[in-house]
C-alpha positions in Angstrom: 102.5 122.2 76.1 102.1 119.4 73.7 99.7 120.9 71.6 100.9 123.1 69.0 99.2 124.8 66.1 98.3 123.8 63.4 97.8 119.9 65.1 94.9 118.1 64.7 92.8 117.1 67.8 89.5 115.0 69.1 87.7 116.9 72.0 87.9 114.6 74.9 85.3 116.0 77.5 84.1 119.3 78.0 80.7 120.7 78.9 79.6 121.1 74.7 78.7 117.4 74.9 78.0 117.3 70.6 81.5 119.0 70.5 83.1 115.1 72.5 84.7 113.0 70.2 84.8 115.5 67.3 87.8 116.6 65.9 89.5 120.1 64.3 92.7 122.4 63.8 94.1 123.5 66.2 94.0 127.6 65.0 95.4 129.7 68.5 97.3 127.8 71.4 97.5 130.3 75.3 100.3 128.3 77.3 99.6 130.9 79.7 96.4 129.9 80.5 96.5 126.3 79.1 93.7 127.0 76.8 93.4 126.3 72.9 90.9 127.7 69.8 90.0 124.6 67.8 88.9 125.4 64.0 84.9 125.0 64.4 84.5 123.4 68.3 83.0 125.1 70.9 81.1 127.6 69.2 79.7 130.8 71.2 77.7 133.6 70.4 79.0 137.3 71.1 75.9 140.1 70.8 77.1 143.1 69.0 75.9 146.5 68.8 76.1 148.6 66.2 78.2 151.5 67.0 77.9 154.0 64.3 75.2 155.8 62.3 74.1 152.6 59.5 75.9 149.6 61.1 74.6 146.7 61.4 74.0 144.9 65.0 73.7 141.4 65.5 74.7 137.9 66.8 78.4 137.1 65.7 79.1 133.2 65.9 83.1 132.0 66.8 85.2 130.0 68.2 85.8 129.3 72.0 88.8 128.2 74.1 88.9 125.2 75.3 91.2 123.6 78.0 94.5 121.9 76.9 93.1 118.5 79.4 89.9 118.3 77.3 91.4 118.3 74.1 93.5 114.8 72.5 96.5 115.6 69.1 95.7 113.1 66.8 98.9 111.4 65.5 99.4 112.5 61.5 100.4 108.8 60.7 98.3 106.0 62.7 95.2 108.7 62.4 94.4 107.8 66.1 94.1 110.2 68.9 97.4 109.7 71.3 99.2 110.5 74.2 102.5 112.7 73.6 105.8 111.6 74.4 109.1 113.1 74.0 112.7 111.6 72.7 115.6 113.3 71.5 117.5 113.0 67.8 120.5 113.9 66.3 120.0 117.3 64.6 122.5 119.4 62.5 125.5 120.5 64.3 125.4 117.2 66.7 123.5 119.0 68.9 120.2 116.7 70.2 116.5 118.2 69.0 113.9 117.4 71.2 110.9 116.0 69.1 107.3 114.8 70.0 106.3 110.6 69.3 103.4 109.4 68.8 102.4 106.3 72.6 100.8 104.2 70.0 102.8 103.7 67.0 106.4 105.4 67.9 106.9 107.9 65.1 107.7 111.3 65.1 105.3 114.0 65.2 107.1 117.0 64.4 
């Protein structure tokens, strides 16, 4: 995945339409099943119950997944939302480090 956490990223599409275009932090990534939790997008509601003698019920509001195609990283440095690519660098050791770049203005993302 190119999507790690902690990124920033602009929703894309998705069926929240007020969510498209938006953008948040990127808090939980599943590579698994290609989902991600950004901070504050795509809200849902989970009813509780209480479960115990004096606790509270009630409507609890948090974050959904979202799919990894619906979702843009916006590039730390040109502050535009980008495709990834890939390139390899010299690391320590003289062993190459795979690093993310930035389609539109070429730098490093990691």
């Amino acid at each position: 995945m190119n999507i790690k956490t902690g990124d920033t990223v602009m929703v894309i599409a998705g069926n929240r339409i007020k969510d498209v275009g938006r953008t948040g932090k990127v808090l939980k990534v599943m590579p698994k099943e290609e989902r991600v939790v950004v901070q504050g997008r795509a809200m849902v509601i989970r009813h509780t119950k209480p479960r115990q003698q004096g606790q509270q019920g009630g409507r609890i509001e948090k974050e959904g997944t979202i799919h990894v195609s619906n979702v843009m990283l916006v590039c730390p440095s040109c502050k535009r939302p980008t495709r990834v690519g890939h390139d390899f660098v010299d690391g320590k050791d003289g062993k190459k480090i795979k690093v993310r770049v930035c389609k539109n203005c070429g730098k490093k993302i990691d």
